[in-house]
N, C-alpha and C positions, 0 to 999 in steps of 0.2 A: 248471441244472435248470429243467425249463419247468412252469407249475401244472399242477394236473389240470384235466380239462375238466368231471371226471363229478363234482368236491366243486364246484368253483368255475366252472360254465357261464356265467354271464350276464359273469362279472369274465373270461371269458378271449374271450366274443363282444365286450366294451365296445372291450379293447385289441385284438383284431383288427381293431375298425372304423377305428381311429383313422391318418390319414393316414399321422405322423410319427412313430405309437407313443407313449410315453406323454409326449415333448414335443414333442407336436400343439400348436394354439393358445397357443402361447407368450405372448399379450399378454394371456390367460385365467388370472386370478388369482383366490384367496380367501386373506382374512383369517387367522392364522392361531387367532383366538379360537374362530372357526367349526369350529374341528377340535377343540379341547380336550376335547370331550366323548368322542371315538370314542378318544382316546388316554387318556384319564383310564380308560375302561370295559373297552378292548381292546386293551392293550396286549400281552397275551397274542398274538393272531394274528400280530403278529411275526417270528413263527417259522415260518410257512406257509411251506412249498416253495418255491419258485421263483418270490416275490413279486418284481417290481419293486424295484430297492434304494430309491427314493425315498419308497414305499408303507410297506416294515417300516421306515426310518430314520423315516416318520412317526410309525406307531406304535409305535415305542419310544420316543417323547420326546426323539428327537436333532433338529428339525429346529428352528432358530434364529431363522429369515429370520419378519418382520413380515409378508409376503405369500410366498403358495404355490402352486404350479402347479395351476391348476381340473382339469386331469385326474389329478393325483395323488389329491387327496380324491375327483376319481368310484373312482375305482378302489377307495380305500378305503373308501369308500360301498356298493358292490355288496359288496367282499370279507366287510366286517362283516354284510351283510344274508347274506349266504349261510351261513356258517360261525356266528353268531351267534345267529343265530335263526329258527325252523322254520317262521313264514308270515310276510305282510307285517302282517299285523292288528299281532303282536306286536311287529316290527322299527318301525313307524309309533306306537305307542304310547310306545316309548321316542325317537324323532326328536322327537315332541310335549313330554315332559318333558324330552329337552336342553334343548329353543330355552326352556321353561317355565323353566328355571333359571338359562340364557344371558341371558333379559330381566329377571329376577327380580337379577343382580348391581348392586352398589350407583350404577356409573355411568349403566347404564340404569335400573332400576326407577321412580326419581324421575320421572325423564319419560317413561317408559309410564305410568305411572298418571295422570298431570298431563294426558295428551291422550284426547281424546272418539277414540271408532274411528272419526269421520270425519275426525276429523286425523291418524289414525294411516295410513288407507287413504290420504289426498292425502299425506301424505311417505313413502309407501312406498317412490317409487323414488330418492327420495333415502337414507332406510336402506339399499337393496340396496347402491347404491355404495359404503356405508362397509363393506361386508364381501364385495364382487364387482369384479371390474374384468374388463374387455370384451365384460359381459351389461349387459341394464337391464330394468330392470320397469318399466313405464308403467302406473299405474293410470289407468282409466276415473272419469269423473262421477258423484258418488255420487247416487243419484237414491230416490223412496220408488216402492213395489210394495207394494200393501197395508198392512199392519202391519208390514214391514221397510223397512229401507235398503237398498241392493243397489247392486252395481257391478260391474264388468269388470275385472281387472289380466293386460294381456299382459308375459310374460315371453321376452323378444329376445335371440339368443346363436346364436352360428356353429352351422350343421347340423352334429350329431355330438359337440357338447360336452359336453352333460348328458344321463344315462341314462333311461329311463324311471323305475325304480328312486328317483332321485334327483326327477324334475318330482313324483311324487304322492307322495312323503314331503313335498316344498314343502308341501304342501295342511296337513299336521300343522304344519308351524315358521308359516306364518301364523296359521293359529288359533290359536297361542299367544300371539303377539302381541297377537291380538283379545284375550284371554284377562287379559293383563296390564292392557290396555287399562279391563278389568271392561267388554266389550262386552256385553250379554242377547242369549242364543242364539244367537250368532255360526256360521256357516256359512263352510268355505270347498272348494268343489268342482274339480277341474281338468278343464278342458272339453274344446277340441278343441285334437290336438297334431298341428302341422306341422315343416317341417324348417325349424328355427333360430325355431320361437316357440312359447309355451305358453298356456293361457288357463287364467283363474282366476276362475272366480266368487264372491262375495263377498258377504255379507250378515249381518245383527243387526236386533236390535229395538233403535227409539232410545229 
């Protein structure tokens, strides 16, 4: 059974684009902690029609492995956004409180809190790696603009791997970061998107 196109558009344009189908960039992994929130919330979609088996075995809490195919989570990224929730305002609001409670558990929180949002922005791309492999984020120089700090973070990753969907929900999971940080008025905007990079602009009062 194949999905519908007219409930689930954007989840059935992602995997048509995908070279290999949905084990395109096979050395494109994510963490599997990074999922626990769409499988804690929606485990319910499951059940959708003619998911991917690797998509509903996500979201029913059968998948085991330490690390998980980066296109399996787009897929279930768009799926949840579609079928879950009726604009992006709402669906970016709850991506903001995952990552809010993803930082907030007891092996991270210690050290979100302990570092300044300018140490949190210089090991940003070392965070990406412990929860991404064959993307990187390179944050830019944090430099002052007025009454803020501000910087640049590009995010690098084979053309076609991450959805739209998925680069400007990024914008909410970093400002939560800031957020744990206790950054003042943290900002995080996504700028211009090319094929295989993203940019992120980035700013707080120090």
């Amino acid at each position: 059974m194949a999905l519908d196109p007219v409930r689930l558009p954007e989840t059935c344009k992602y995997l048509a684009s995908l070279p290999e189908g949905i084990r395109s960039f096979p050395k494109c992994l994510v963490k599997d902690v990074a999922v626990d929130a769409y499988v804690h919330d929606f485990s319910a979609l499951a059940s959708e029609p003619g998911l991917p088996e690797p998509v509903a075995e996500l979201l029913r809490g059968g998948v085991r492995a330490t690390w998980l195919p980066e296109t399996v989570f787009q897929v279930t990224h768009v799926v949840v956004r579609e079928l879950a929730f009726p604009n992006d305002k709402e669906f970016f609001e709850w991506v903001f409180r995952a990552n809010a409670e993803l930082f907030d558990k007891p092996l991270l929180r210690s050290l979100m809190r302990l570092l300044s949002p300018g140490l949190i922005v210089i090991g940003a791309g070392k965070r990406w790696t412990t929860f991404h492999q064959g993307s990187e984020l390179v944050p830019g120089r944090v430099s002052r603009s007025g009454d803020r700090e501000e910087t640049t973070a590009r995010l690098r990753y084979p053309s076609g791997l991450f959805t739209r969907a998925f680069l400007a929900g990024l914008e909410h999971a970093f400002l939560a970061a800031l957020v744990a940080s206790r950054a003042k008025g943290p900002r995080v905007e996504l700028g211009a998107v090319s094929d295989g990079e993203a940019e992120y602009r980035v700013s707080w009062h120090p």
